[in-house]
C-alpha positions as semicolon CSV with decimal commas, in nm:
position;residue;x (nm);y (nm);z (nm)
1;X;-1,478;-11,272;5,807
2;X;-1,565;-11,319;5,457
3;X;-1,426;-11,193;5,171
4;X;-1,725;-11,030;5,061
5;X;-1,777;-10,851;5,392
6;X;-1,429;-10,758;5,392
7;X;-1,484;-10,564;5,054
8;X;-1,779;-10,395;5,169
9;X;-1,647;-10,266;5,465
10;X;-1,353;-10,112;5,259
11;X;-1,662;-9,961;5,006
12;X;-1,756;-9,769;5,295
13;X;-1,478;-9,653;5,456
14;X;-1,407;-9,482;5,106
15;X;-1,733;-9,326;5,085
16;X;-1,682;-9,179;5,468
17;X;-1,342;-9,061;5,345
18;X;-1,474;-8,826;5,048
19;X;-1,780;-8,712;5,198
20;X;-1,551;-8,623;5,471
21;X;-1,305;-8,412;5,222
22;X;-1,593;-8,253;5,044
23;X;-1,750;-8,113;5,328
24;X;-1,406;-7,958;5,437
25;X;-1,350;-7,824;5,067
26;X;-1,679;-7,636;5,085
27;X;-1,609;-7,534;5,387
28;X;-1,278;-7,364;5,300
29;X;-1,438;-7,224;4,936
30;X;-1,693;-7,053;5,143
31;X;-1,461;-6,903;5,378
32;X;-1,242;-6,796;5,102
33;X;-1,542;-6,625;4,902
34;X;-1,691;-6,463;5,231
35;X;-1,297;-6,274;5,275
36;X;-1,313;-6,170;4,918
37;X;-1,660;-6,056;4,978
38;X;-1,542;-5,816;5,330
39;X;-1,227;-5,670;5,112
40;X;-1,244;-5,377;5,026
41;X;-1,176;-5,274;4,637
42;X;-0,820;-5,055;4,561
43;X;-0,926;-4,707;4,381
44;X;-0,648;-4,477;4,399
45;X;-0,682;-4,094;4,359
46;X;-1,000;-4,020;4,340
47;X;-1,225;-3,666;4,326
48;X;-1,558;-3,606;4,466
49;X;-1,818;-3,422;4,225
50;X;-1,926;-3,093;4,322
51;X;-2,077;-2,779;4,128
52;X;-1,953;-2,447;4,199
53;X;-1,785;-2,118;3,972
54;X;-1,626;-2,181;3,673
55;X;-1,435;-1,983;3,389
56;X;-1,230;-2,017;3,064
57;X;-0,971;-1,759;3,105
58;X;-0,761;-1,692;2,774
59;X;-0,418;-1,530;2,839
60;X;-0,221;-1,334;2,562
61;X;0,180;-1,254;2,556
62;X;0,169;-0,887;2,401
63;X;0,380;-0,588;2,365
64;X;0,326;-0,230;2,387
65;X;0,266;-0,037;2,048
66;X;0,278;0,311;1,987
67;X;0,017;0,445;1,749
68;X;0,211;0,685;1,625
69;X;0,546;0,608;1,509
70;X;0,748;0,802;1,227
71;X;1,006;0,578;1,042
72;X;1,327;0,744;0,976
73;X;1,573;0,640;0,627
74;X;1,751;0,818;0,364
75;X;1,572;0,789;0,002
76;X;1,813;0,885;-0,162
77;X;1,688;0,954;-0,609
78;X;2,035;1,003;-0,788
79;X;2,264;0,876;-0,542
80;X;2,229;0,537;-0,580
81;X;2,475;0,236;-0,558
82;X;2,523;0,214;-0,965
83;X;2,626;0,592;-0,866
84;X;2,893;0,504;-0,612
85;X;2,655;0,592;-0,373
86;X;2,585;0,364;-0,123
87;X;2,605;0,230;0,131
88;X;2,579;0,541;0,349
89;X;2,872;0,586;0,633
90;X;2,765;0,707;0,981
91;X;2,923;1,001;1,176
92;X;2,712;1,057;1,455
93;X;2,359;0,918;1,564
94;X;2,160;1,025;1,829
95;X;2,144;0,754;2,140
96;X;1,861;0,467;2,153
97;X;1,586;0,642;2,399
98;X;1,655;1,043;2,333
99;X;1,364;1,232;2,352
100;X;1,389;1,511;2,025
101;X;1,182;1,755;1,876
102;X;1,047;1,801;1,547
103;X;1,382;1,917;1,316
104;X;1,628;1,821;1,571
105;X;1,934;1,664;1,400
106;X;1,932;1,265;1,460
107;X;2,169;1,127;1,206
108;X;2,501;1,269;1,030
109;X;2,625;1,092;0,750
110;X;2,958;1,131;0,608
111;X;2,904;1,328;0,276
112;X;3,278;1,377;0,149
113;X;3,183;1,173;-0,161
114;X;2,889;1,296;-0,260
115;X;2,997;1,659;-0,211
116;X;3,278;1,538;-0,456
117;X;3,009;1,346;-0,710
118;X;2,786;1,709;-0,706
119;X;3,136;1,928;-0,805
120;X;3,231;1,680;-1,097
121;X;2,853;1,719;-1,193
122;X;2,848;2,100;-1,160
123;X;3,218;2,114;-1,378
124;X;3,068;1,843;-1,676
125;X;2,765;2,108;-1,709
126;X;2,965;2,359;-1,749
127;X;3,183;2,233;-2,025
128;X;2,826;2,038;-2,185
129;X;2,695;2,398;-2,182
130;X;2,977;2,528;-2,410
131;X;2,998;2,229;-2,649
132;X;2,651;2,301;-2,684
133;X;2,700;2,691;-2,767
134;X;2,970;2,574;-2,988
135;X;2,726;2,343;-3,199
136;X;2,454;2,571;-3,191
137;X;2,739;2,823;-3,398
138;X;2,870;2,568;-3,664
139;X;2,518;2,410;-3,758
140;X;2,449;2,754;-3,933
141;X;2,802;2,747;-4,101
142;X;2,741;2,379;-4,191
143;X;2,367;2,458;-4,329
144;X;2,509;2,697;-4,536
145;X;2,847;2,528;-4,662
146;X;2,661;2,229;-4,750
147;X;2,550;2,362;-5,132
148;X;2,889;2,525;-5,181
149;X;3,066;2,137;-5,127
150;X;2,778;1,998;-5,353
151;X;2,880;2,260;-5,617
152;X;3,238;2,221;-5,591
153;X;3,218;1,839;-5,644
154;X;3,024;1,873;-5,921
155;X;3,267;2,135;-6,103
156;X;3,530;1,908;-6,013
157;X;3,339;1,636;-6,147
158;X;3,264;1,851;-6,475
159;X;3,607;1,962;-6,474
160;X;3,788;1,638;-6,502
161;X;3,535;1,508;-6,775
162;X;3,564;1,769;-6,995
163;X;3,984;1,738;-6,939
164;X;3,896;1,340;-7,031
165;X;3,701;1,439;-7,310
166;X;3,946;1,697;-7,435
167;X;4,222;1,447;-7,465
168;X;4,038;1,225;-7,636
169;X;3,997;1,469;-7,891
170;X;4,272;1,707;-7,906
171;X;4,531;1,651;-7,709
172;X;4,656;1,302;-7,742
173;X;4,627;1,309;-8,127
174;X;4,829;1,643;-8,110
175;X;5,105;1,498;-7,866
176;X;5,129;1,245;-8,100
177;X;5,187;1,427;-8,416
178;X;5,431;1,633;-8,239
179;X;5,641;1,362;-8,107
180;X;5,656;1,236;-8,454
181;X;5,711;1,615;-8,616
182;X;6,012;1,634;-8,338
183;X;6,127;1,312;-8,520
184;X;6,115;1,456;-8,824
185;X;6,246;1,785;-8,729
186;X;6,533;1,595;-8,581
187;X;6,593;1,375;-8,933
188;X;6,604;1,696;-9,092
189;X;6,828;1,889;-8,947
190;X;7,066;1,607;-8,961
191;X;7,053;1,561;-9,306
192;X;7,075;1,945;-9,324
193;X;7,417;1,911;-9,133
194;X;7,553;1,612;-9,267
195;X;7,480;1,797;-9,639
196;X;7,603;2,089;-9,506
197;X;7,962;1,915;-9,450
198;X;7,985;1,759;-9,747
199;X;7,929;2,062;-9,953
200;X;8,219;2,232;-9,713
201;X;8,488;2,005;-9,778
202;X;8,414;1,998;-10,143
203;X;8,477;2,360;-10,095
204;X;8,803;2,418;-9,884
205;X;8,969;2,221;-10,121
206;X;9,040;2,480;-10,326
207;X;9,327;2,707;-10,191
208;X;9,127;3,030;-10,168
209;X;9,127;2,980;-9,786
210;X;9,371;2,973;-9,533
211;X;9,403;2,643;-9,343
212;X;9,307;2,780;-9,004
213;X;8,982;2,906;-9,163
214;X;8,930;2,558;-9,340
215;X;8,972;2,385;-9,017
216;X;8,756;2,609;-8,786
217;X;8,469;2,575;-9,060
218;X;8,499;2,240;-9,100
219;X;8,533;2,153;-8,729
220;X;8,216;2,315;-8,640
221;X;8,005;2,174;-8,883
222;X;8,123;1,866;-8,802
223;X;8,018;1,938;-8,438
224;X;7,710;2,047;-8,584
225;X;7,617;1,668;-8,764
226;X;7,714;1,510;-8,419
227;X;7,487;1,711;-8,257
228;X;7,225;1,695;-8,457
229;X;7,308;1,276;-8,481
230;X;7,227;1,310;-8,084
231;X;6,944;1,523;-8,096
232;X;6,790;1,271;-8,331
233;X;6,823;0,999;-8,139
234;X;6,685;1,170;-7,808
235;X;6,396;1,306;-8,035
236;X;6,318;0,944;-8,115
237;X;6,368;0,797;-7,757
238;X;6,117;1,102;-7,638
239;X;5,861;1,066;-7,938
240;X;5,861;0,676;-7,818
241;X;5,850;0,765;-7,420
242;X;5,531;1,002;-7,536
243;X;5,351;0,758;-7,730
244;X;5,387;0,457;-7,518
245;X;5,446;0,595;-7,226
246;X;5,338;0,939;-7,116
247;X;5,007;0,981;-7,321
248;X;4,883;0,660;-7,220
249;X;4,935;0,725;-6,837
250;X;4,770;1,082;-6,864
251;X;4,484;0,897;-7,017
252;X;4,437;0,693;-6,737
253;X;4,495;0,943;-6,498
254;X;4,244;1,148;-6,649
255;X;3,995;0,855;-6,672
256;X;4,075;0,722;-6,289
257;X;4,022;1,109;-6,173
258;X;3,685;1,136;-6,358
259;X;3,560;0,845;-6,209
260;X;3,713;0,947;-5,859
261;X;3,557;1,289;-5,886
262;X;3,197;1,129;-5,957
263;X;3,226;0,877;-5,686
264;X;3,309;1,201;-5,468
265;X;3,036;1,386;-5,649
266;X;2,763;1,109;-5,546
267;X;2,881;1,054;-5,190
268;X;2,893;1,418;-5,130
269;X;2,510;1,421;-5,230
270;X;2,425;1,139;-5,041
271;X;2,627;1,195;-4,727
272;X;2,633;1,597;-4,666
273;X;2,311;1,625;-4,611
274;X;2,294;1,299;-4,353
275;X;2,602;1,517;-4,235
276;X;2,372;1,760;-4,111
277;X;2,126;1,592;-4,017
278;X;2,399;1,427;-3,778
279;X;2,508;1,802;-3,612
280;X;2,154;1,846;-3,598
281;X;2,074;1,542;-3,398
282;X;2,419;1,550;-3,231
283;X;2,275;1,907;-3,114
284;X;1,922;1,793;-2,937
285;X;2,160;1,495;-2,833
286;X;2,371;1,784;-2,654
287;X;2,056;1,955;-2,494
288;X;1,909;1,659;-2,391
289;X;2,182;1,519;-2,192
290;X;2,237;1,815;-2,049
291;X;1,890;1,859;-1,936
292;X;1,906;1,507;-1,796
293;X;2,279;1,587;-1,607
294;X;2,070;1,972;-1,438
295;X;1,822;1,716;-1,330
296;X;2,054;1,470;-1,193
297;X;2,245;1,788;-1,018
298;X;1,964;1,911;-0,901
299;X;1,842;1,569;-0,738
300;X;2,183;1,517;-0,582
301;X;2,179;1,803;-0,409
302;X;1,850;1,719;-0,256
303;X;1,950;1,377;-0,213
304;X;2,283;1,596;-0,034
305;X;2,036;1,823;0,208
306;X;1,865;1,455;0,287
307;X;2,154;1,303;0,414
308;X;2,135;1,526;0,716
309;X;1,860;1,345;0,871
310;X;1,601;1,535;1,097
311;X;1,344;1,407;1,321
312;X;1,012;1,431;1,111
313;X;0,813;1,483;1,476
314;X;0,813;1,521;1,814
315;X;0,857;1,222;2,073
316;X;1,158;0,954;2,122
317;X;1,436;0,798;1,900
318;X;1,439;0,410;1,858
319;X;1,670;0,242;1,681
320;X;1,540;0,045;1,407
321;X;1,191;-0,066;1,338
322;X;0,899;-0,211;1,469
323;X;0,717;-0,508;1,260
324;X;0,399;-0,619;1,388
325;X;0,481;-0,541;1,743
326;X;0,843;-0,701;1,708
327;X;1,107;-0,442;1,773
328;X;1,443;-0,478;1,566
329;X;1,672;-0,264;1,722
330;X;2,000;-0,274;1,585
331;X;2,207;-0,005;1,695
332;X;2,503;-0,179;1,598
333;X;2,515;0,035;1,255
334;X;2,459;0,369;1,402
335;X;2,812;0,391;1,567
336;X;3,092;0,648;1,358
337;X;3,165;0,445;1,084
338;X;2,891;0,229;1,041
339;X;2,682;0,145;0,731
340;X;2,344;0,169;0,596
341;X;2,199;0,159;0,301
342;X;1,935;0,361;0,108
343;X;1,564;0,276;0,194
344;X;1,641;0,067;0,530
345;X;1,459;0,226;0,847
346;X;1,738;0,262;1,070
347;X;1,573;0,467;1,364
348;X;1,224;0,554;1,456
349;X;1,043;0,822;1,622
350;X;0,778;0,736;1,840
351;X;0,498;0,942;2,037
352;X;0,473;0,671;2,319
353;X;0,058;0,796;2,348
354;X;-0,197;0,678;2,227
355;X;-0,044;0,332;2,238
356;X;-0,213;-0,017;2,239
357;X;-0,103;-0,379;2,244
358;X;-0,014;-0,612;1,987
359;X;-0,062;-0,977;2,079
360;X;-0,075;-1,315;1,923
361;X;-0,343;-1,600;1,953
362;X;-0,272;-1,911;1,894
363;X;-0,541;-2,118;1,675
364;X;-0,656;-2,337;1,898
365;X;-0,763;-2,043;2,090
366;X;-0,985;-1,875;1,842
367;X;-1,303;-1,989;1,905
368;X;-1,293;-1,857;2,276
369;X;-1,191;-1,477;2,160
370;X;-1,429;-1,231;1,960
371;X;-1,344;-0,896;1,920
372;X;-1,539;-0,696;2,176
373;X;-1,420;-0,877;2,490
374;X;-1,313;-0,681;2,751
375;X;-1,023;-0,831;3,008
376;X;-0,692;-0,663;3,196
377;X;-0,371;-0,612;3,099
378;X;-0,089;-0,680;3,343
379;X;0,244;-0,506;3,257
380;X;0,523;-0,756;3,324
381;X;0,786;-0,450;3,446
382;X;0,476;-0,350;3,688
383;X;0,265;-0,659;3,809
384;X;0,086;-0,408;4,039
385;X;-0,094;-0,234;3,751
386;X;-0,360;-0,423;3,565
387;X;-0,510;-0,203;3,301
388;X;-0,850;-0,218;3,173
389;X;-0,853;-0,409;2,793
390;X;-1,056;-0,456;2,526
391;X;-0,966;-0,674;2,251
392;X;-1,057;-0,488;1,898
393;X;-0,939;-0,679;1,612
394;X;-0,811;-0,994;1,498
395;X;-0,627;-1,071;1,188
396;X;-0,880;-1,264;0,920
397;X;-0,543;-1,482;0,807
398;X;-0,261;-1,606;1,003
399;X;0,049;-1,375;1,038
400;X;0,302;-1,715;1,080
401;X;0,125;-2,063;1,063
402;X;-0,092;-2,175;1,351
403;X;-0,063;-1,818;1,520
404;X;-0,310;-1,511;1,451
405;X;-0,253;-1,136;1,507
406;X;-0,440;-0,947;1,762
407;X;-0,467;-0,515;1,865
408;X;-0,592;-0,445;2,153
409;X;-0,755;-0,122;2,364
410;X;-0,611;-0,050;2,657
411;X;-0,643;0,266;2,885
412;X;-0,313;0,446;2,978
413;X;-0,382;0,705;3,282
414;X;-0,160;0,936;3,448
415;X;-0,021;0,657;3,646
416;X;0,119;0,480;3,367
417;X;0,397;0,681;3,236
418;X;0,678;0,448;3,310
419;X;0,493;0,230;3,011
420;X;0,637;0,248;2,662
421;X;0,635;0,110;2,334
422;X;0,820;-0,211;2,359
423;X;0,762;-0,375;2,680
424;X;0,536;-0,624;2,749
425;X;0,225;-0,693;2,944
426;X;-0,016;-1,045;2,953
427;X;-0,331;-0,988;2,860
428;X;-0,634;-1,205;3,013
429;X;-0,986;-1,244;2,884
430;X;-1,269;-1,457;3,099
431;X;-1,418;-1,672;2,742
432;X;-1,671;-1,838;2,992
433;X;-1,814;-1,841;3,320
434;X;-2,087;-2,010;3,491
435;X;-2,179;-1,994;3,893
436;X;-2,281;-2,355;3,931
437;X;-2,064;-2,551;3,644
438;X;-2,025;-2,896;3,741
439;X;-1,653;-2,980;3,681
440;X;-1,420;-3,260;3,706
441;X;-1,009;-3,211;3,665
442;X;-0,938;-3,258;3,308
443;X;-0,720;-3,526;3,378
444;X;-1,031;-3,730;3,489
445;X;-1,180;-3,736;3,138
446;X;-1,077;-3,964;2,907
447;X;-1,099;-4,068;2,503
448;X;-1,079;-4,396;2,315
449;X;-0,873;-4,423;2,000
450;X;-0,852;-4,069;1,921
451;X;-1,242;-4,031;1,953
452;X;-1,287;-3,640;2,083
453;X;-1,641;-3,681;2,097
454;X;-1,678;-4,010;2,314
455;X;-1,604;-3,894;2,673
456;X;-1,609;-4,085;3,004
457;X;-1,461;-4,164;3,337
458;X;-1,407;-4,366;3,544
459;X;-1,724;-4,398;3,821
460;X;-1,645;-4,561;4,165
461;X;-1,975;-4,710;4,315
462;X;-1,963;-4,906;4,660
463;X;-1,884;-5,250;4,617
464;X;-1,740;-5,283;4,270
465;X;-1,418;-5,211;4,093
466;X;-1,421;-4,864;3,910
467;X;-1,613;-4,864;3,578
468;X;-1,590;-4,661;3,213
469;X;-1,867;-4,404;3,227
470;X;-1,957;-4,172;2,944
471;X;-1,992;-3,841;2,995
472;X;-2,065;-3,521;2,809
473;X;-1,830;-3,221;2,845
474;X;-1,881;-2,888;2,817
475;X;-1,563;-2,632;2,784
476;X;-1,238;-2,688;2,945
477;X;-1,013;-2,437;3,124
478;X;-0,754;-2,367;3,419
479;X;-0,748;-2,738;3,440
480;X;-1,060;-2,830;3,488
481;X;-1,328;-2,955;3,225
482;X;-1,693;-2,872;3,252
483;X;-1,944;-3,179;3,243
484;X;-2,258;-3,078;3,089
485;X;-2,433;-3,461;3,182
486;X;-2,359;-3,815;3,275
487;X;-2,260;-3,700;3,642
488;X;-2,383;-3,536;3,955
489;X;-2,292;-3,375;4,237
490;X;-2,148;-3,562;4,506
491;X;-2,046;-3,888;4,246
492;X;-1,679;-3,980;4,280
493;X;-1,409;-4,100;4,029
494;X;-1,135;-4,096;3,936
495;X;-0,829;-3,873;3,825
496;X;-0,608;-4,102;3,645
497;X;-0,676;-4,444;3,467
498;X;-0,674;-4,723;3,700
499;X;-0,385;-4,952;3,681
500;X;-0,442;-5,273;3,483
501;X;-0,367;-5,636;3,623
C-alpha cells in the first residue's frame, strides 16, 4: 500500500475514535442530568400554613397591695439626736403578722434617758424662774441708784478740783512759808539760847552764888543751846523735805485724783446707763429663754407620751414598709435592744381589704396594654383561684428605666381570705385576638441587616430549592407571629434558615 493510503486510513480511524467518545460523553451527561433531575431537594423542618385562633396574651408579675395601710414611726420635735436623743432603743415589739386594734400597744421604747433629759429640764426652769424673780427685784434698785452714782462722781469730781484748786492757792504757798517760819523760829531760839549762856557765865562769875547753883544754871542752859542747835537743824531738814518733797507730791496727787475722778465721772455717764440697759435686756433675755426651755419641756413630754407607740387603726402589724408594692420588712431592729431612729417607718398597719395589685410592665410591652383591659389574676400560693382583673392605671414615666408601674382592680370574694398584702399573683391580659389569623412560628420569619420592617421566609415550592419570600406581619405572641399577606393557607416553609453550602 501506498503511503498516501496508509495516512488516510489512519485519518479515519481517528475520526471513528472521537465520534465514538462523544457519543458516550453525551450519553453519560444526559444520564447524569436526568438523576439530578429525579432527586429530590433537602428542606429540613418545615410548617404547613394554616389559619385558625390567635391571641397576644400579656402576663404581669404583681403583688398584693392593701389600700389602706397606716405607717407607724416616732416623730419625735425636741428629742432629737443634737439632743442626745436618738437613736431610739427597743424593749418590746409586737410580732410580724399580729392582728391589733386601734390603741393597742405595738412598740415600747426604752425611755430611761429621756425621762432623765425632761427632770434636768423641769430642775433648770425652776432655778431660770428665780433668777428671773431676782432680776425683775434689782432692775428697780438699779433704775433708781443709777442718778445717786452719777451724783456721787460728780461731787467727787467737784471735790477733788476744788482741793486742786485750793492748793494752788492757799495751801502750798502757806506750807511753804511755814516751813521757812519753822526755820526761822528754829534760828531764833538758838540765838536766844546761845545769848542766853553767854550772858549767864558773865554772871556767875561773880561770887554772889554758890557753885552748885552756878553749875545747875549753867548746865541747863547749855542743854538748852544744844537743843535748840538740834531742833534747828531738824527744822531745816523738814522745811527742805516740805518744799521739795511733800508739797510737790500732794500736788500731784491732787492733780492725778482730779483727773481720775473725771475719767470716773465720764465713764459713769456713759456706762451706767448702758448698765441698765444691760439688766434690762439681760431680763427679756431671762424670759425669753425660759419661754423657749417651757416649750422645749412641754414638747419633750409629748415627744415622751409618743414613744409609747399605739396602733393608729384596726387591722395587722407588718414590719417595715411597703414602697411601690415592694415590702421591706426588717424585723431585725424590733428585737429588745434594737435601734431606730426618728422618722423611719419601722412597722405598718394594714387593713388587708380593699386591696389591689401592683405590677410592673416592661416597655416593650406598652403598646399592647391600655388601661381598661380586663384579664385574671392567678395567685401564685393558690393556682386554683383566678380572679377577675382589670387593669386601671399606668404610670405616665418610668418608675426604674425600661420598666413602668401598673395598679390594678381585682375582685376579692369571700373565698379569698387566705390572700394578703404581700403575696403575689400573675396577672394575664388577651392584647389581641382574631378567629381566623393566619400564623407562622416566629422562628419562621426572618430580617436582613437589622431591617424590622422587611420580613420574609423561606417558601418551599415543588421542584426547587427553598426561596426568600417577603411577607407582611401582623402582631406576634405565644410564639407565633401573625402574617397579615404574602402567604396562604396550606403554603409550606420553613422554621429555621436553611443551611448554606
Amino acid at each position: 500500500m501506498s503511503r498516501i493510503g496508509s495516512t488516510t486510513t489512519s485519518i479515519a480511524t481517528a475520526l471513528i475514535i472521537i465520534g465514538l467518545t462523544s457519543s458516550a460523553l453525551s450519553a453519560q451527561q444526559g444520564k447524569a442530568a436526568k438523576k439530578v433531575a429525579a432527586a429530590p431537594v433537602s428542606k429540613g423542618p418545615t410548617y404547613k400554613v394554616e389559619k385558625g385562633p390567635f391571641k397576644v396574651i400579656v402576663s404581669l408579675k404583681g403583688t398584693f397591695e392593701a389600700e389602706d395601710m397606716k405607717e407607724v414611726y416616732v416623730s419625735p420635735k425636741a428629742w432629737t439626736p443634737n439632743t442626745g436623743g436618738a437613736p431610739l432603743t427597743v424593749l418590746k415589739a409586737l410580732e410580724h403578722g399580729t392582728p391589733v386594734k386601734k390603741g393597742d400597744l405595738v412598740l415600747e421604747l426604752d425611755l430611761e434617758k429621756i425621762d432623765r433629759a425632761i427632770k434636768d429640764l423641769k430642775a433648770d426652769s425652776a432655778l431660770a424662774q428665780a433668777a428671773i424673780q431676782q432680776a425683775e427685784e434689782e432692775l428697780p434698785l438699779v433704775e433708781k441708784s443709777l442718778p445717786l452714782e452719777l451724783a456721787a462722781a460728780d461731787r467727787a469730781k467737784r471735790v477733788a478740783d476744788e482741793d486742786l484748786e485750793r492748793f494752788l492757792k492757799v495751801d502750798r504757798a502757806l506750807a511753804e512759808e511755814q516751813a521757812r517760819r519753822h526755820v526761822e523760829s528754829s534760828e531764833h531760839y538758838l540765838q536766844s539760847a546761845q545769848e542766853e549762856l553767854k550772858q549767864l557765865e558773865k554772871m556767875y562769875r561773880s561770887k554772889d552764888l554758890t557753885e552748885e547753883t552756878e553749875e545747875f544754871i549753867l548746865k541747863r542752859t547749855r542743854f538748852q543751846v544744844r537743843m535748840a542747835e538740834f531742833s534747828l537743824k531738824s527744822a531745816k531738814i523738814a522745811s527742805e523735805h516740805t518744799l521739795k518733797t511733800e508739797l510737790p507730791r500732794r500736788e500731784k496727787n491732787l492733780q492725778e485724783n482730779a483727773a481720775r475722778l473725771e475719767v470716773a465721772l465720764e465713764k459713769a455717764r456713759n456706762t451706767l446707763p448702758l448698765v441698765l440697759n444691760q439688766k434690762r435686756l439681760a431680763l427679756q433675755k431671762m424670759k425669753y429663754d425660759h419661754v423657749k426651755s417651757s416649750e422645749r419641756l412641754a414638747q419633750m413630754e409629748k415627744d415622751r407620751e409618743m414613744m409609747t407607740v399605739r396602733a393608729p387603726a384596726d387591722g395587722i402589724v407588718y414590719h417595715g414598709k411597703c414602697q411601690n408594692g415592694v415590702w421591706s420588712m426588717d424585723g431585725g431592729k424590733l428585737h429588745r435592744g434594737g435601734m431606730i431612729a426618728p422618722e423611719e417607718t419601722f412597722m405598718t398597719i394594714v387593713n388587708s381589704r380593699p386591696a389591689f395589685v401592683r405590677a410592673t410592665i416592661e416597655e416593650k410591652e406598652l403598646h399592647l396594654l391600655r388601661p381598661g383591659m380586663k384579664g385574671k389574676a392567678v395567685v401564685s400560693g393558690y393556682p386554683d383561684l383566678k380572679l377577675p382583673a382589670e387593669l386601671v392605671r399606668i404610670s405616665a414615666i418610668p418608675t426604674t428605666p425600661g420598666k413602668f408601674d401598673a395598679r390594678i382592680a381585682v375582685t376579692l370574694g369571700p373565698d379569698t381570705k387566705a390572700i394578703t398584702p404581700g403575696m403575689e399573683c400573675t396577672v394575664k391580659f388577651v392584647a389581641y385576638e382574631k378567629s381566623d389569623a393566619l400564623t407562622v412560628p416566629a422562628t419562621a420569619v426572618f430580617t436582613d441587616d437589622g431591617d424590622a420592617d422587611d420580613h420574609y421566609v423561606y417558601l418551599i415550592s415543588k421542584g426547587s430549592a427553598p426561596a426568600k419570600h417577603p411577607v407582611k406581619v401582623g402582631r406576634t405572641g405565644g410564639g407565633k407571629t401573625e402574617i397579615d399577606s404574602g402567604l396562604n393557607a396550606g403554603d409550606e416553609i420553613l422554621t429555621s434558615k436553611p443551611e448554606s453550602k
